[in-house]
C-alpha positions in Angstrom: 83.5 23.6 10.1 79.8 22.0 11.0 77.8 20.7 8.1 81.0 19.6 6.3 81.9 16.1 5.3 85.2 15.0 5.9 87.4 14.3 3.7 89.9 11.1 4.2 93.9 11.7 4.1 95.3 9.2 1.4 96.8 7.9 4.1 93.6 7.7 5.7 92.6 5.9 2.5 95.7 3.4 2.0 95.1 2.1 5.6 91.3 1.9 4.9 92.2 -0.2 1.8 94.7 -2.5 3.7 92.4 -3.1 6.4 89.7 -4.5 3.8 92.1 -6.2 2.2 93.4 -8.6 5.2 89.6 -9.0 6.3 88.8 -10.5 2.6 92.1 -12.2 3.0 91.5 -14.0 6.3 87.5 -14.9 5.2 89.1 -16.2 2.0 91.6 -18.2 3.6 89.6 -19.2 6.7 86.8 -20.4 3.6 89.4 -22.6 2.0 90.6 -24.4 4.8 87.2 -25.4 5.7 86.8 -26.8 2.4 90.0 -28.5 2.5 88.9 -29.7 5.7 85.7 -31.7 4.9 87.4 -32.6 1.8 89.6 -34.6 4.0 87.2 -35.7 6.8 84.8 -37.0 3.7 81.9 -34.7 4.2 80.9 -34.1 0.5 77.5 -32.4 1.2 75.4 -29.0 0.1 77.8 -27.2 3.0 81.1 -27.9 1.0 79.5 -26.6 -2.1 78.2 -23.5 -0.1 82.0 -22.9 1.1 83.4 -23.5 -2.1 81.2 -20.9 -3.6 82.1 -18.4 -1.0 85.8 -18.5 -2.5 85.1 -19.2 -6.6 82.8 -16.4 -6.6 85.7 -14.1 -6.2 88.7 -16.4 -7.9 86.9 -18.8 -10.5 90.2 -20.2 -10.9 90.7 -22.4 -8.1 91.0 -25.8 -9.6 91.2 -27.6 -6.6 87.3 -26.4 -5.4 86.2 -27.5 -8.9 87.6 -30.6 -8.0 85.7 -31.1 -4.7 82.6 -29.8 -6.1 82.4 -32.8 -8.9 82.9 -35.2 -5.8 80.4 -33.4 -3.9 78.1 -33.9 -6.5 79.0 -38.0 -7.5 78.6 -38.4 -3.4 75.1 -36.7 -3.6 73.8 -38.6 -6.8 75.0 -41.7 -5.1 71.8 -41.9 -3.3 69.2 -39.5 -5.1 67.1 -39.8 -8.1 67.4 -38.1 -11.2 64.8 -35.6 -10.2 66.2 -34.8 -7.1 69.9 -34.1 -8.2 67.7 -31.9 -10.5 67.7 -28.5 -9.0 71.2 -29.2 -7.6 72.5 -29.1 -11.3 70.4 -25.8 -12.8 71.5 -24.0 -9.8 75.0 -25.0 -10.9 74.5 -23.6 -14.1 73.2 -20.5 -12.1 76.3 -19.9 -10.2 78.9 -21.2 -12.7 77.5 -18.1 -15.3 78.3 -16.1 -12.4 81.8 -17.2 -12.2 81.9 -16.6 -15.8 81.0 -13.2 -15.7 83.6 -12.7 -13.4 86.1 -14.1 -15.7 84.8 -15.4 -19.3 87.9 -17.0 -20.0 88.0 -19.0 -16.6 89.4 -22.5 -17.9 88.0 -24.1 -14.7 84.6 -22.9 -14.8 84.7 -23.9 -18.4 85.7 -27.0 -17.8 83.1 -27.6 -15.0 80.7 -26.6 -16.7 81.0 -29.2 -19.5 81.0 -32.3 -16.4 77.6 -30.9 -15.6 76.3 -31.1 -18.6 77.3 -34.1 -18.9 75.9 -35.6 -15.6 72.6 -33.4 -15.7 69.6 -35.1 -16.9 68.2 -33.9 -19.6 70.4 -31.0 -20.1 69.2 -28.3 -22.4 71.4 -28.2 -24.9 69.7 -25.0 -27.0 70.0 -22.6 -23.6 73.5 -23.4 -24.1 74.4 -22.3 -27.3 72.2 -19.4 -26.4 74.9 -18.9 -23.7 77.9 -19.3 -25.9 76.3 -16.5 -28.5 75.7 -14.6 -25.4 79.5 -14.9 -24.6 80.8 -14.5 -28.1 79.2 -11.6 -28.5 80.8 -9.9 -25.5 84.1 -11.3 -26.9 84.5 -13.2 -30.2 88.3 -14.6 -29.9 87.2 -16.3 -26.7 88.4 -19.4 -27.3 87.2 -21.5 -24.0 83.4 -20.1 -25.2 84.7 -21.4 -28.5 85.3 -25.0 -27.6 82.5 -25.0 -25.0 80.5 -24.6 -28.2 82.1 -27.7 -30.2 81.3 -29.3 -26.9 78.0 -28.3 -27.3 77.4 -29.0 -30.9 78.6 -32.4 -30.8 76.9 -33.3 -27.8 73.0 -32.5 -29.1 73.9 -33.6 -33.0 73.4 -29.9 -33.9 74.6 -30.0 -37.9 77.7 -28.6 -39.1 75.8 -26.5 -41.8 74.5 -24.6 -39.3 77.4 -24.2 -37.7 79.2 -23.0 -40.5 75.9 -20.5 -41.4 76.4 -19.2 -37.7 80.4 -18.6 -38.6 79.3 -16.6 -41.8 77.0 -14.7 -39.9 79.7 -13.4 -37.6 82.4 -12.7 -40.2 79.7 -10.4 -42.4 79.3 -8.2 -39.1 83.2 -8.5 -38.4 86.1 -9.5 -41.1 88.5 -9.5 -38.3 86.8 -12.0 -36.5 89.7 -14.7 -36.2 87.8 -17.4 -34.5 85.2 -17.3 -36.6 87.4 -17.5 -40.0 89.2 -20.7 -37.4 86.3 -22.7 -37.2 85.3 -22.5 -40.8 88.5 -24.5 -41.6 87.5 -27.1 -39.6 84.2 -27.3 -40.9 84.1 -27.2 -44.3 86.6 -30.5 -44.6 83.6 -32.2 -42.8 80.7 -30.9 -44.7 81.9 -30.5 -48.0 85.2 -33.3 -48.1 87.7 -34.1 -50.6 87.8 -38.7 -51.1 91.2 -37.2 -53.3 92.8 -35.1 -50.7 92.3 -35.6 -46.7 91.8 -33.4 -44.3 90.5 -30.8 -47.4 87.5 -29.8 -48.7 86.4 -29.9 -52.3 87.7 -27.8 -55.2 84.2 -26.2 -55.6 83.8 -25.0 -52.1 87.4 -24.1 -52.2 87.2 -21.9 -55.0 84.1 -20.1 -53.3 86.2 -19.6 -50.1 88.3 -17.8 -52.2 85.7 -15.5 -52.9 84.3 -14.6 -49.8 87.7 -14.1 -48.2 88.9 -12.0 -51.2 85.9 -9.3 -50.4 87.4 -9.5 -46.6 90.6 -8.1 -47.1 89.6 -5.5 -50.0 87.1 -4.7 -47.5 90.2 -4.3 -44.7 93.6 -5.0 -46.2 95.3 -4.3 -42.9 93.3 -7.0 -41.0 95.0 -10.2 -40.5 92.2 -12.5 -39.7 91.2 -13.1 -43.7 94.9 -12.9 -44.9 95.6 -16.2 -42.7 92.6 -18.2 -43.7 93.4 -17.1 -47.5 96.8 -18.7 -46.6 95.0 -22.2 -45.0 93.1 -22.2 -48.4 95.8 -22.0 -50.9 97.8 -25.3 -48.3 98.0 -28.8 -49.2 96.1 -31.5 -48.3 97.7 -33.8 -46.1 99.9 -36.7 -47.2 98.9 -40.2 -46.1 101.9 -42.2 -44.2 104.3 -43.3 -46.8 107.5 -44.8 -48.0 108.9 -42.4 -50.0 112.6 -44.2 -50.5 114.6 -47.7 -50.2 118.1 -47.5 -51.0 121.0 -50.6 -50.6 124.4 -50.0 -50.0 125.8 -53.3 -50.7 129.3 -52.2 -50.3 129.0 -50.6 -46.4 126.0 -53.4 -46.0 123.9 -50.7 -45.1 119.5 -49.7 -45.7 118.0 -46.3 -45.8 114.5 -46.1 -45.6 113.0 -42.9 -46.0 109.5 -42.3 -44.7 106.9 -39.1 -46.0 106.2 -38.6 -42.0 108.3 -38.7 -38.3 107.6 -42.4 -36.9 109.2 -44.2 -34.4 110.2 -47.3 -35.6 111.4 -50.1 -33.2 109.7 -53.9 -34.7 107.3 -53.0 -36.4 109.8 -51.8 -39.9 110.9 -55.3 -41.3 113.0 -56.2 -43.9 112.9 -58.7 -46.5 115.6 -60.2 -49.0 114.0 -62.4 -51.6 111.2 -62.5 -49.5 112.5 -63.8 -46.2 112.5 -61.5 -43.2 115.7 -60.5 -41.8 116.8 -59.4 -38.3 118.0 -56.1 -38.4 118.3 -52.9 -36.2 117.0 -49.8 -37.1 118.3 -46.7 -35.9 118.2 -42.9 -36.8 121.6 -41.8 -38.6 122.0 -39.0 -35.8 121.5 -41.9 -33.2 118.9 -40.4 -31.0 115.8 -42.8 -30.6 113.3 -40.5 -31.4 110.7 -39.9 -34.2 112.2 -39.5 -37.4 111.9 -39.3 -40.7 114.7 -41.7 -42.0 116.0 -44.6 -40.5 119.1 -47.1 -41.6 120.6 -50.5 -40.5 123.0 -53.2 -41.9 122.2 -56.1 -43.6 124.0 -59.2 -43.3 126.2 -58.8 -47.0 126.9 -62.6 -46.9 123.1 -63.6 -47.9 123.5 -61.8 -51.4 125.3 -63.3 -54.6 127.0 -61.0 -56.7 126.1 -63.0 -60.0 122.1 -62.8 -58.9 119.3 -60.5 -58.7 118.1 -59.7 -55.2 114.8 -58.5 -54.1 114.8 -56.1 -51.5 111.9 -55.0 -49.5 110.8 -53.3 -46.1 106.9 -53.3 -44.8 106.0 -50.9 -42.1 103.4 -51.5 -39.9 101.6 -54.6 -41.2 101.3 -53.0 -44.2 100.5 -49.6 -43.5 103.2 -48.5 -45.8 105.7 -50.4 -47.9 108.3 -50.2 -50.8 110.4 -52.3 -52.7 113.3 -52.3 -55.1 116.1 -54.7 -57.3 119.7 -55.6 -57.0 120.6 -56.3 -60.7 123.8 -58.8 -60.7 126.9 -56.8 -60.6 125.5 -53.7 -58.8 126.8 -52.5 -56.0 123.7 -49.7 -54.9 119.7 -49.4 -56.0 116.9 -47.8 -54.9 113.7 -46.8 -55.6 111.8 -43.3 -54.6 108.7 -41.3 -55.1 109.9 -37.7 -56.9 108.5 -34.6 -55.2 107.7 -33.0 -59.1 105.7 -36.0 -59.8 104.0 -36.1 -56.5 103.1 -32.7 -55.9 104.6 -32.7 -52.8 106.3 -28.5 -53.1 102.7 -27.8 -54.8 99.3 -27.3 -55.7 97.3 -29.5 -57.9 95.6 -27.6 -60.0 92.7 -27.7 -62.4 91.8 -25.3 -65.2 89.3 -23.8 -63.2 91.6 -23.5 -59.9 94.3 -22.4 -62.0 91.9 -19.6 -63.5 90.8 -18.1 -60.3 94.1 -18.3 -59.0 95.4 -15.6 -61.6 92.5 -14.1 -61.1 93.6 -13.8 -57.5 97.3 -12.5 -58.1 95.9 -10.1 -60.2 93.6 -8.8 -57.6 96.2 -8.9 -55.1 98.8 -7.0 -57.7 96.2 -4.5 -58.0 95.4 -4.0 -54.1 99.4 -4.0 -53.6 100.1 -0.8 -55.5 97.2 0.9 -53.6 98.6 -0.5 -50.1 102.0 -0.4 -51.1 103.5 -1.4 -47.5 100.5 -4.0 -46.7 102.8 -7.3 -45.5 99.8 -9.5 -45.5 98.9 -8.6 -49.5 102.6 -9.0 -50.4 103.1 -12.4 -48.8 99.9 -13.7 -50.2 101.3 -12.9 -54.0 104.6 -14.9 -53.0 101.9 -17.5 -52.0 100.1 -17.4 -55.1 102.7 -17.2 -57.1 104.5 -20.7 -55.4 100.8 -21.8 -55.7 100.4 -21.1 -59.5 104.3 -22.2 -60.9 107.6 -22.0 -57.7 109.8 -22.1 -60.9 108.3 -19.5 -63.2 107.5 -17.1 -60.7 111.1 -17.6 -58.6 112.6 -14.6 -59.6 109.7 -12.3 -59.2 108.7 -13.8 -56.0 112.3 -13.1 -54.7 111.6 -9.2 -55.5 108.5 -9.8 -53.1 110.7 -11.2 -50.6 113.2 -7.8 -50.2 110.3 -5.6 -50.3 108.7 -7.3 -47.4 111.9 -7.4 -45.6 112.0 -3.5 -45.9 108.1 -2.8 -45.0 107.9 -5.3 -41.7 111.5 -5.1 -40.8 110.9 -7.0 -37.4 109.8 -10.4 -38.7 113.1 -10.1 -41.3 114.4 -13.1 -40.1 110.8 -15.2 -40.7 111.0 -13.9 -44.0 114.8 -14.9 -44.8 113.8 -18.6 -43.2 110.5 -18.7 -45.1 112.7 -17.5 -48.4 115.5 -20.4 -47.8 112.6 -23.0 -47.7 111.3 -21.8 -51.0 114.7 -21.7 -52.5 115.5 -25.4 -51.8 112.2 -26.3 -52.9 112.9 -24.8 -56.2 116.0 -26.6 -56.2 115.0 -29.8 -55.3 112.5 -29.7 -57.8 115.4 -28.4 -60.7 117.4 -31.5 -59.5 114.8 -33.7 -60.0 113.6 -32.3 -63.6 117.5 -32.6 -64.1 117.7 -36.2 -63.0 120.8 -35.3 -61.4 122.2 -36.6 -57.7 123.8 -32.7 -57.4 122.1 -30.0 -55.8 123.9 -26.8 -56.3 122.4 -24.0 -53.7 125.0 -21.3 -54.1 125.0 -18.0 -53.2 120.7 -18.1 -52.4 120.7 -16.1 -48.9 120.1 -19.4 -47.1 119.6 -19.2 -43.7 118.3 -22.7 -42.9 118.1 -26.2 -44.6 114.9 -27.6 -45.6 113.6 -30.9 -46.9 117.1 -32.9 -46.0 114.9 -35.6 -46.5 114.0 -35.7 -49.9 118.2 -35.4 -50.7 119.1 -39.1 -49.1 120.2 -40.3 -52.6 122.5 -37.0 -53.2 126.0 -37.2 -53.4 127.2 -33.5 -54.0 126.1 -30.5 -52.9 127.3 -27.0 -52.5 125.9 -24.5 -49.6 128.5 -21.7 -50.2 127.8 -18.0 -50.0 124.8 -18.4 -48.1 124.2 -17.3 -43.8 123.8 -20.8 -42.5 124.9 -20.5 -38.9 125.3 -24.2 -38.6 124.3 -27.5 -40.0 121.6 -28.8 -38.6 121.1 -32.4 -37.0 118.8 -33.3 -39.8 121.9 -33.3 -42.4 122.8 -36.5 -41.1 120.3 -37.6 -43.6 121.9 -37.6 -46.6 123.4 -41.2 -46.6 124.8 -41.2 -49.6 127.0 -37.4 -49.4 130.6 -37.5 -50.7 131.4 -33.8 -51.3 129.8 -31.1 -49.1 130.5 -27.5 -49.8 129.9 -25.4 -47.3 132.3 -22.2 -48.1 131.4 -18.7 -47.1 128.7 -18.9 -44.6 128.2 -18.4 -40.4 129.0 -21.8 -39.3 130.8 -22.5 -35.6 129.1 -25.8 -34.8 129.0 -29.0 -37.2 125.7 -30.9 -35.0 124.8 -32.6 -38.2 127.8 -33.9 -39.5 127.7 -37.2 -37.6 127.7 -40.9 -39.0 128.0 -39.4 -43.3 129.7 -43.3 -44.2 130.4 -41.7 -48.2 131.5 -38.1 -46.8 135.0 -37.7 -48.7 135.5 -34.2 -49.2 134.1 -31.2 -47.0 135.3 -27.2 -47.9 134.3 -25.5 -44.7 136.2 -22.1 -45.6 135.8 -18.8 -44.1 133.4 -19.4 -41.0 133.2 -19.3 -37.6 134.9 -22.4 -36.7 136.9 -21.3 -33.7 137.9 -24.8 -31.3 139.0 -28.2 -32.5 135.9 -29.8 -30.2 133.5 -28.2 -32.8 134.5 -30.6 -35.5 134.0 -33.9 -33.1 131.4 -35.3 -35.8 133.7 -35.5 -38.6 135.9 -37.9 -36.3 132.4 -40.4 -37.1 133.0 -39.8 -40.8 135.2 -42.9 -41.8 135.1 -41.8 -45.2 136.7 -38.1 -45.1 139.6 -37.7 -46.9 139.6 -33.8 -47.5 139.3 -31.3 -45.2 139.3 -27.1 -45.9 139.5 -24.9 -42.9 141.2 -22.1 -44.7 139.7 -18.7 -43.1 138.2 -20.0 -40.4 139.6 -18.7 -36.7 140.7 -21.4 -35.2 143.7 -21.6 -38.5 145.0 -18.8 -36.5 145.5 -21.1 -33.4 149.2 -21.9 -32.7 149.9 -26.1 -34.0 146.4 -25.7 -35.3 147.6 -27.9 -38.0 149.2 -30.7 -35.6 146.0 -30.4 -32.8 143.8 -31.6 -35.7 145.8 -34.5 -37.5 146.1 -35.9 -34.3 142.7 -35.4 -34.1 141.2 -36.5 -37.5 144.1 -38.9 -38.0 142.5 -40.7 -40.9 142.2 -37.6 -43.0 144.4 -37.7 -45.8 144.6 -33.5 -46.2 143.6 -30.5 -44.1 143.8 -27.1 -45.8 144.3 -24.3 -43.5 
């Protein structure tokens, strides 16, 4: 038995391991209290940032000592010079790169490490970025490194172009770099931008994007990272604060006013009748005061003549926005809108040249599909193209696309089935419009949410049937100007956005899910509804089902059930 070593029991060991453990546990905590403690008795001197160490060496994320040392370091450079806060600060830099190599994605030490920078004299800003490539390097999708960088950059005036030049650099050695791809789009808008379109870049540096990312996922087809920034290129430019509708009801003495963004409108909307300003108050037609995109009140009906013509206008924001239409004599309703089809608002615009490479690009992608059959990423970019190129010519094929997706990434079935409904109504919406038509038929299109309520505020018919909606949403209250809503054949239990519809005359909710009389409590703010069809719907088997709800809905004329 001499000579030998000895062995430990795990028992042995566990007991070893819990011993260490409390005697790190007590320094730790016996370090923080002390800290705490000249915190509180005001001593803010080199021995609270020695204690502080002690404990953020081992758990950089300990907000609280970050906090301390920053007043630590305003109390010393109260009464010091530049030169002697000096060393303090670089032997920061020393110990917070420790910290970080402990954990590189410490928000913290991140986040201390930019309020150094920004108190040290003279920083050096290129050891910096030296630091951030160093990081990047050891992981690219680190996105603290990532905005410590545009920290960085924008601090010591380093150029975008180079910036961008240091993204290419790092998406030639990896495609899959996400980050990377990330940064590029928030670039190029500022290097290269679009006076037509904001927030975009131009149609030249667009189109040799398109390029660069199209030799990414041939290179890798089953790498997301270029697939999403395709999907940023092929998006729309953002759409400048607007008016997009005015419409007067002079019969219900009622204004809808239908903006192209979610605002908040309390005074600063204001209406004016031949040029005068009226007091009015604006709400949303759900009735919650919150952002939204349209927004009605009533007008005083006495101040208009029916044998005149009558200027109504509204002005948001001291002009920000504004629109403006005319009561001819007689006329009970007008408005005046911006159409989606002529706007561009469901699509690209596109040039000959855009449009070329475009084609170019589904044919590519056509091409890539048949020899990655199951590749999700290459079969949502053609539906993307194809809505891109023409939403109406390539509807039908682009519905193919959607099934085969639906089989090959089974999970996300229900983002495709959300993402298809969207599509659909866009297509519709833009068919109504072509059609100049106030009826928007969506039956039987798989529907399994609404979309773009907003641009339907001047519809007065539409049909939802044979779709799976499993409810109708708050947003429906909308549509202002809806008389006959079909909803047949779908999911529905709960009617949230049925409230405050002043035209609603007719609804046909038949065969779904509606199951208690409290689910149709918005239909008793419809003053309107006339017709009601419940037929296959459970709660029809519910004993006096037919007396419970004409004592309910008393001023409806007719309930099927």
């Amino acid at each position: 038995m001499h000579g030998r070593i000895k062995v430990k029991t795990t028992l042995e060991q566990q007991e070893a391991k819990r011993k260490e453990r409390e005697k790190k546990l007590e320094l730790y905590v016996g370090a923080t209290q002390a800290a705490l403690s000249k915190r509180k008795a005001g001593q803010l001197d080199k021995e609270a940032l020695e204690i502080t160490a002690q404990i953020l060496a081992l758990n950089p994320d300990f907000a609280s000592l970050w906090n301390l040392r920053r007043e630590v370091f305003l109390a010393l450079g109260a009464d010091r010079s530049d030169e002697e806060m000096r060393p303090l600060y670089v032997s920061e830099l020393s110990f917070l790169e420790s910290c970080l190599r402990v954990n590189p994605k410490s928000y913290g030490t991140w986040y201390h490490r930019c309020w150094i920078m920004q108190h040290m004299p003279e920083p050096d800003w290129t050891r910096e970025l030296t630091l951030c490539n160093r990081f990047l390097e050891i992981d690219e999708r680190n996105f603290h490194c990532w905005d410590y960088r545009r920290f960085i950059t924008k601090s010591s005036n380093v150029p975008n172009s180079d910036e961008l030049e240091f993204t290419s650099s790092l998406i030639t050695k990896n495609f899959s770099n996400y980050s990377s791809w990330h940064y590029r789009s928030k670039l190029l808008p500022q290097i290269h931008p679009d006076p037509q379109r904001l927030g975009r870049a131009t149609e030249k540096v667009l189109l040799s994007e398109l390029e660069l990312v199209q030799n990414a996922f041939f290179t890798d087809p089953n790498d997301q990272s270029a697939w999403f920034y395709h999907r940023w290129l092929l998006g729309r430019a953002d759409l400048p604060l607007s008016i997009r509708c005015i419409f007067v009801d002079v019969a219900g003495s009622w204004i809808s006013v239908t903006f192209s963004q979610p605002v908040l409108v309390n005074s600063d909307l204001i209406l004016f009748i031949d040029e005068k300003p009226i007091m009015v108050t604006w709400k949303t037609p759900d009735g919650r005061k919150k952002p939204n995109l349209v927004w009605v009140c009533k007008f005083p009906k006495e101040r208009l003549d029916n044998y005149c013509q009558h200027n109504f206008k509204v002005i948001w924001n001291d002009g920000e926005a504004q629109k403006e239409c005319l009561l001819y004599p007689g006329k009970q309703s007008t408005w005046f809108r911006d159409s989606a089809s002529e706007n561009k608002i469901f699509s690209l615009e596109l040039s000959e040249g855009k449009s070329n490479v475009l084609h170019q690009e589904l044919k590519s992608c056509k091409e890539l599909q048949e020899l990655e059959p199951e590749n999700k990423w290459c079969l949502l970019t053609i539906i993307l193209l194809m809505r891109a190129l023409d939403p109406l010519l390539y509807e039908k094929e682009s519905l193919c696309y959607f099934d085969t997706l639906k089989v090959v990434d089974p999970m996300r079935s229900g983002y495709y089935d959300d993402l298809r409904s969207k599509f659909q109504m866009e297509n519709a919406i833009l068919k109504m419009e072509y059609a100049e038509t106030n009826v928007i038929i969506l039956l039987d299109k798989h529907l399994t949410r609404l979309y773009h309520l907003d641009h339907l505020v001047l519809v007065s018919h539409m049909c939802l049937s044979n779709n799976k909606l499993p409810t109708l949403p708050s947003d429906l209250s909308m549509l202002q100007n809806i008389e006959v809503l079909e909803v047949d054949n779908n999911e529905i239990s709960r009617l949230e956005g049925v409230w405050n519809l002043p035209k609603l005359t007719e609804l046909s909710l038949q065969f779904n899910k509606i199951d208690n009389i409290l689910n149709l409590q918005p239909l008793c703010s419809c003053p309107q509804l006339s017709v009601l069809r419940l037929q296959g719907n459970p709660i029809c088997e519910t004993a006096d089902a037919q007396d419970q709800l004409k004592a309910f809905l008393p001023h409806v004329a007719l309930i099927e059930m």
